[in-house]
Every structure is written in structure tokens, then in C-alpha cells.
DSSP file (Angstrom, degrees, kcal/mol; ACC not computed):
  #  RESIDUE AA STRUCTURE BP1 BP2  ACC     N-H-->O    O-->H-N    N-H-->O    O-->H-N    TCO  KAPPA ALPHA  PHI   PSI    X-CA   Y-CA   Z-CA
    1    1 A X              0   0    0      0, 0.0     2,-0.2     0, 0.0     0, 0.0   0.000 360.0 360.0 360.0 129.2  137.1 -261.4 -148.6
    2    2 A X        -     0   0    0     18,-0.1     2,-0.4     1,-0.0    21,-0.1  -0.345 360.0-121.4 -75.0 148.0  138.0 -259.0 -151.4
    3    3 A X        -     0   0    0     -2,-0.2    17,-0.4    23,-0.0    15,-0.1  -0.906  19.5-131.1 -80.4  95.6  140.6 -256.2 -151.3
    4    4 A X        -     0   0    0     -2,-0.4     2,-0.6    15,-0.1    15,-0.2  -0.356  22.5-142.5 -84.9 168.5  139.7 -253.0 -151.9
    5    5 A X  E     -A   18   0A   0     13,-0.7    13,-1.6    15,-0.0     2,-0.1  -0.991   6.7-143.9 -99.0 109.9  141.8 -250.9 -154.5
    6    6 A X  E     +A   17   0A   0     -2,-0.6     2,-0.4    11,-0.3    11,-0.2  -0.352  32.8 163.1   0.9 120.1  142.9 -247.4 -154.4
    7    7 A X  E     -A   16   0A   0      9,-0.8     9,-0.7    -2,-0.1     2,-0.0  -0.912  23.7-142.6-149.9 166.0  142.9 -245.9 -158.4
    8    8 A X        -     0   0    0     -2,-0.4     7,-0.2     7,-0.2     9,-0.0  -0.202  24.8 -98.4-116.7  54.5  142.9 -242.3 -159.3
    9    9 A X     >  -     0   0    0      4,-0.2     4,-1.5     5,-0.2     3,-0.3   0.629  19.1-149.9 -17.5 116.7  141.2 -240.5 -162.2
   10   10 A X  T  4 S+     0   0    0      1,-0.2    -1,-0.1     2,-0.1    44,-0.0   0.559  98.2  50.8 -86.2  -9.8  143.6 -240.1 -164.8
   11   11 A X  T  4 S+     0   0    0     41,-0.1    -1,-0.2     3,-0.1    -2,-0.1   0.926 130.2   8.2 -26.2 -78.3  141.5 -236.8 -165.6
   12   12 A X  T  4 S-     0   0    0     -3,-0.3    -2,-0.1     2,-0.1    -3,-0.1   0.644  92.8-117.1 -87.9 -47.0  141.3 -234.9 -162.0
   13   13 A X     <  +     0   0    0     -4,-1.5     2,-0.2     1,-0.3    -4,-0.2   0.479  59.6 158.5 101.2   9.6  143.5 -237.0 -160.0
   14   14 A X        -     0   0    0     -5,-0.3     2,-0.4     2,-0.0    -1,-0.3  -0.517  34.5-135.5 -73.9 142.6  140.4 -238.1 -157.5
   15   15 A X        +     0   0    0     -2,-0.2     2,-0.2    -7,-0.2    -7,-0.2  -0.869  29.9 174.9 -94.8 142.1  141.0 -241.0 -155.8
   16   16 A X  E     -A    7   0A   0     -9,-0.7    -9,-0.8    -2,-0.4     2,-0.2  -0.938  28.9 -97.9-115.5 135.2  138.4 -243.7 -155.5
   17   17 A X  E     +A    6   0A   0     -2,-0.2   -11,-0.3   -11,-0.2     2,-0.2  -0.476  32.9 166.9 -37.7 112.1  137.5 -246.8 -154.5
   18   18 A X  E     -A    5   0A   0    -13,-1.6   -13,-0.7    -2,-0.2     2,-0.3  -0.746  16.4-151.3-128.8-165.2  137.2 -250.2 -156.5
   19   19 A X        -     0   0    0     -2,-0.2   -15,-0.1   -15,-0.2     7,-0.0  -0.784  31.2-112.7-175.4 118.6  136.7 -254.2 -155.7
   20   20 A X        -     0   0    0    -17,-0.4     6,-0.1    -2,-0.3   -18,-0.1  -0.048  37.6-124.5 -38.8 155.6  137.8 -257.0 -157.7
   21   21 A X  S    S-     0   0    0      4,-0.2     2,-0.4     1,-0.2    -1,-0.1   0.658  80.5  -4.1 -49.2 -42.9  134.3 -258.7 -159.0
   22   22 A X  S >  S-     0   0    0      3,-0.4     3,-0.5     1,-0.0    -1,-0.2  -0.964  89.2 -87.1-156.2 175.0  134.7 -262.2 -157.9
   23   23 A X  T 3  S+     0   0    0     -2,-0.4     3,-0.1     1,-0.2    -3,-0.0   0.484 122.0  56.6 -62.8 -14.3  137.5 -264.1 -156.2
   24   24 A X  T 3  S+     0   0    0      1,-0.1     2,-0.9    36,-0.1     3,-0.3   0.553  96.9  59.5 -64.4 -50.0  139.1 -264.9 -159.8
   25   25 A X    <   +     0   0    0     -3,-0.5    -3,-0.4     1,-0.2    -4,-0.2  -0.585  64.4 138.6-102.6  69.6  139.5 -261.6 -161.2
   26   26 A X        +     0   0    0     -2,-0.9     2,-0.4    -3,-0.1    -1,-0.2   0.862  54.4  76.7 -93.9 -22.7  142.1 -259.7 -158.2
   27   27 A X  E     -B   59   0B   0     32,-0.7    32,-2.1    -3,-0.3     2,-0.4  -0.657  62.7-168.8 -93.8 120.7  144.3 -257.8 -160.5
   28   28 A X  E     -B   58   0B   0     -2,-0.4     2,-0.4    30,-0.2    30,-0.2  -0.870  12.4-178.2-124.7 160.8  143.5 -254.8 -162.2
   29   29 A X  E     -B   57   0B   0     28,-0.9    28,-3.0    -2,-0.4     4,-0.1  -0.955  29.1-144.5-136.5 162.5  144.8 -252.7 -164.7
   30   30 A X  S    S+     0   0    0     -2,-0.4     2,-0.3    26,-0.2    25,-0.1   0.690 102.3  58.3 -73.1 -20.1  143.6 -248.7 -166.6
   31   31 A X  S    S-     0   0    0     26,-0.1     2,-0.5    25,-0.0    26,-0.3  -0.833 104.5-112.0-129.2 131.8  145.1 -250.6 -170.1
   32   32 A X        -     0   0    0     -2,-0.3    -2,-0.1     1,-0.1    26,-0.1  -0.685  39.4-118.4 -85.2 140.3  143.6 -253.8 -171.2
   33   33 A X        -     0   0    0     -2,-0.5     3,-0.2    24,-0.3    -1,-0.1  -0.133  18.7-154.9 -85.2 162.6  146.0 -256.4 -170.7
   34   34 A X  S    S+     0   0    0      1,-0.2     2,-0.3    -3,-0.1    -1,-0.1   0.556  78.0  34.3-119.7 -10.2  147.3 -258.3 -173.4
   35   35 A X  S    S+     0   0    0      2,-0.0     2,-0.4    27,-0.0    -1,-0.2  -0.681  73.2 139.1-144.4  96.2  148.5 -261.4 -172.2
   36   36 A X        -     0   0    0     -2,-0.3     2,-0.9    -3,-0.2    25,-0.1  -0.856  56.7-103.9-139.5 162.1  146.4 -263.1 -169.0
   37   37 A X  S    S-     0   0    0     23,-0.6    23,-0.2    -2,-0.4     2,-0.1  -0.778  84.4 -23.3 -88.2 120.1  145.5 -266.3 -168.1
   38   38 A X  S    S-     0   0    0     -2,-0.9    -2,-0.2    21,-0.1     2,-0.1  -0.715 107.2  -4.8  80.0-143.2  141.4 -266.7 -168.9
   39   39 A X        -     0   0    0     -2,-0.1    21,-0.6     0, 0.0     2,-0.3  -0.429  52.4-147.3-118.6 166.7  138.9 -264.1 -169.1
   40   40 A X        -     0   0    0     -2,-0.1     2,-0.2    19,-0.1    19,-0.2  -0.934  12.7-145.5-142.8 113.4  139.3 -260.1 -168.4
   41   41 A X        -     0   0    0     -2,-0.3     2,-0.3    17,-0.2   -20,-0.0  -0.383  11.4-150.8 -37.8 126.0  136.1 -258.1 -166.8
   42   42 A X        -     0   0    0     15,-0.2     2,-0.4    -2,-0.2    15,-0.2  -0.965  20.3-175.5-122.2 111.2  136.0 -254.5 -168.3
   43   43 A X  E     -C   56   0C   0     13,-3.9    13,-3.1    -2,-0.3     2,-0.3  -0.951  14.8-150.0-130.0 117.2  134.3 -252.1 -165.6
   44   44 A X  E     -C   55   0C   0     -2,-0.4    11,-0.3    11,-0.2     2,-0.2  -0.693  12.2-176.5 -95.5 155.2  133.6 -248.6 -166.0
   45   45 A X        -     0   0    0      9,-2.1     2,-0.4    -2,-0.3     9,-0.1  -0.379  19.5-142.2-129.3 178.4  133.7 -246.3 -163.1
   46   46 A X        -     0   0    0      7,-0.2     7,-0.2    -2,-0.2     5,-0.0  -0.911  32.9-105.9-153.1 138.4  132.6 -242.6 -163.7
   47   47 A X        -     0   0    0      5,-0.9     7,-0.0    -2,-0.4   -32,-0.0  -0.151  24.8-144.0 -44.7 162.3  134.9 -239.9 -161.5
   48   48 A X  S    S+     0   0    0      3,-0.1    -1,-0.1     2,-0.1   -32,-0.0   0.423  96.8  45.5-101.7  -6.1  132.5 -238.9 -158.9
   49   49 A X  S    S+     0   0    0      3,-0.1    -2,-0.0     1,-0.1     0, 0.0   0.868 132.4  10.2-100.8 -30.5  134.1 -235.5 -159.2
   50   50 A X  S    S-     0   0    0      2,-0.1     3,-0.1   -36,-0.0    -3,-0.1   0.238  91.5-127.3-130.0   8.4  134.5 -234.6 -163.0
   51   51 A X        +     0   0    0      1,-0.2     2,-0.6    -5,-0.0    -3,-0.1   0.784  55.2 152.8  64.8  21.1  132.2 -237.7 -164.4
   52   52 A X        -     0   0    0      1,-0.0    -5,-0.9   -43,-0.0     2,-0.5  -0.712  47.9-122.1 -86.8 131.0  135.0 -238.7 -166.7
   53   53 A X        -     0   0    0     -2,-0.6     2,-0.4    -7,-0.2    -7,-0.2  -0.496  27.3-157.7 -83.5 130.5  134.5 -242.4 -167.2
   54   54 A X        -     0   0    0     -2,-0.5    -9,-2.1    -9,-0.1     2,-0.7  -0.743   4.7-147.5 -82.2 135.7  137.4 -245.1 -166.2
   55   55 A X  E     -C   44   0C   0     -2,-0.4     2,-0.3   -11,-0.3   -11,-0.2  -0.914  11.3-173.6-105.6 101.0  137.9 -248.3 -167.3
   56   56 A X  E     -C   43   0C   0    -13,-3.1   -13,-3.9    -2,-0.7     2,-0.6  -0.929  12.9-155.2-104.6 143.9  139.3 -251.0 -165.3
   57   57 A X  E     -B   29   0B   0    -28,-3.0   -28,-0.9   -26,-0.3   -24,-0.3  -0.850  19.0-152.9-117.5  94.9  140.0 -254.4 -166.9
   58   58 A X  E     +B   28   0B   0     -2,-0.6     2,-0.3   -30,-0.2   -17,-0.2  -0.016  24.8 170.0 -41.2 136.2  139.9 -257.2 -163.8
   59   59 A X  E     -B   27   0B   0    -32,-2.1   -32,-0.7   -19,-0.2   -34,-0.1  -0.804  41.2-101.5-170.4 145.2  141.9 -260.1 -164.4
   60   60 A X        -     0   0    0    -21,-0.6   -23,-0.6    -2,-0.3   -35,-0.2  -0.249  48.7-113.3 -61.7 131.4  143.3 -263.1 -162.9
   61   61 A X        -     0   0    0      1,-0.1     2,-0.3   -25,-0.1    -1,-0.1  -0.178  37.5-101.0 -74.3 143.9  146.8 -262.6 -162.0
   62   62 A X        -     0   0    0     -3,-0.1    -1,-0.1   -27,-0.1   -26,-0.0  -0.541  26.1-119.5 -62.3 123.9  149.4 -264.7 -164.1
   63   63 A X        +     0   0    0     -2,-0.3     2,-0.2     4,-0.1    -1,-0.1  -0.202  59.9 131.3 -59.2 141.4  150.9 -267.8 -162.7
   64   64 A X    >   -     0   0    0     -2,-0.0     3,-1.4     0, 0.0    -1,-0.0  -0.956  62.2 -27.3 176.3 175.8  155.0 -267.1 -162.6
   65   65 A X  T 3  S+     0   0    0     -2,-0.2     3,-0.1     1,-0.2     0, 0.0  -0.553 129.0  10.0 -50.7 139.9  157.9 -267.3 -160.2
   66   66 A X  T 3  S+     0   0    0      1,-0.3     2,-0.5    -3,-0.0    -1,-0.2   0.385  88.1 157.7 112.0  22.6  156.6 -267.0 -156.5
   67   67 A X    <   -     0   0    0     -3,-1.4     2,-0.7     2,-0.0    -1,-0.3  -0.347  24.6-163.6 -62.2 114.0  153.4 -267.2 -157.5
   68   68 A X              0   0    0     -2,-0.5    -3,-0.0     1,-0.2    -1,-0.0  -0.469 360.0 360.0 -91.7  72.9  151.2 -268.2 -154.8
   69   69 A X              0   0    0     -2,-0.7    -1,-0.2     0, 0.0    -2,-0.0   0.100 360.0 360.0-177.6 360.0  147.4 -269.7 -155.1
């Protein structure tokens, strides 16, 4: 079962809803990440309030201390 995420428009400030893509991709970030393990999903949102488009770039979290999975 997927997680949903909480984000904000960095525009307005509306908050919205998002959801990793597949069980692989749970972490997301506004800035494409520069160092991840695999492949990184880039998903544009548009604000629902001021239709300024978001990017979030899904990606599998990096294996590290206390890493669980």
C-alpha cells in the first residue's frame, strides 16, 4: 500500500496530494536528485489553484545506515 505525500506549491503555497508510482519509487524530491540508486520518475503536477506546474522526481531511497528493506 502506498503512502500518500503532502507537498505544497512552491508558487501559492497550496497543499496537495501525491503517491509514489510503484512500490520502488517511495521517495520524492521538488530538485532532481543527483545521486540515487536506479532510475528516477519525473511527475508533473499542475497547482489546482494557480495551474503553476510541479515537478516531482520519485526515487528509490538510498541504501545507508538503518536502512531498512
Amino acid at each position: 500500500m502506498w503512502r500518500v505525500r503532502i507537498f505544497s506549491c512552491p508558487e501559492c503555497g497550496n497543499a496537495y496530494e501525491a503517491y509514489p508510482p510503484d512500490d520502488n519509487h517511495t521517495t520524492a524530491s521538488l530538485e532532481e536528485p543527483k545521486e540515487v540508486e536506479g532510475s528516477v520518475i519525473k511527475i508533473v503536477h499542475d497547482c489546482e489553484k494557480c495551474k503553476h506546474p510541479i515537478t516531482l522526481y520519485w526515487y528509490k531511497p538510498k541504501k545507508g545506515k538503518g536502512f531498512i528493506g
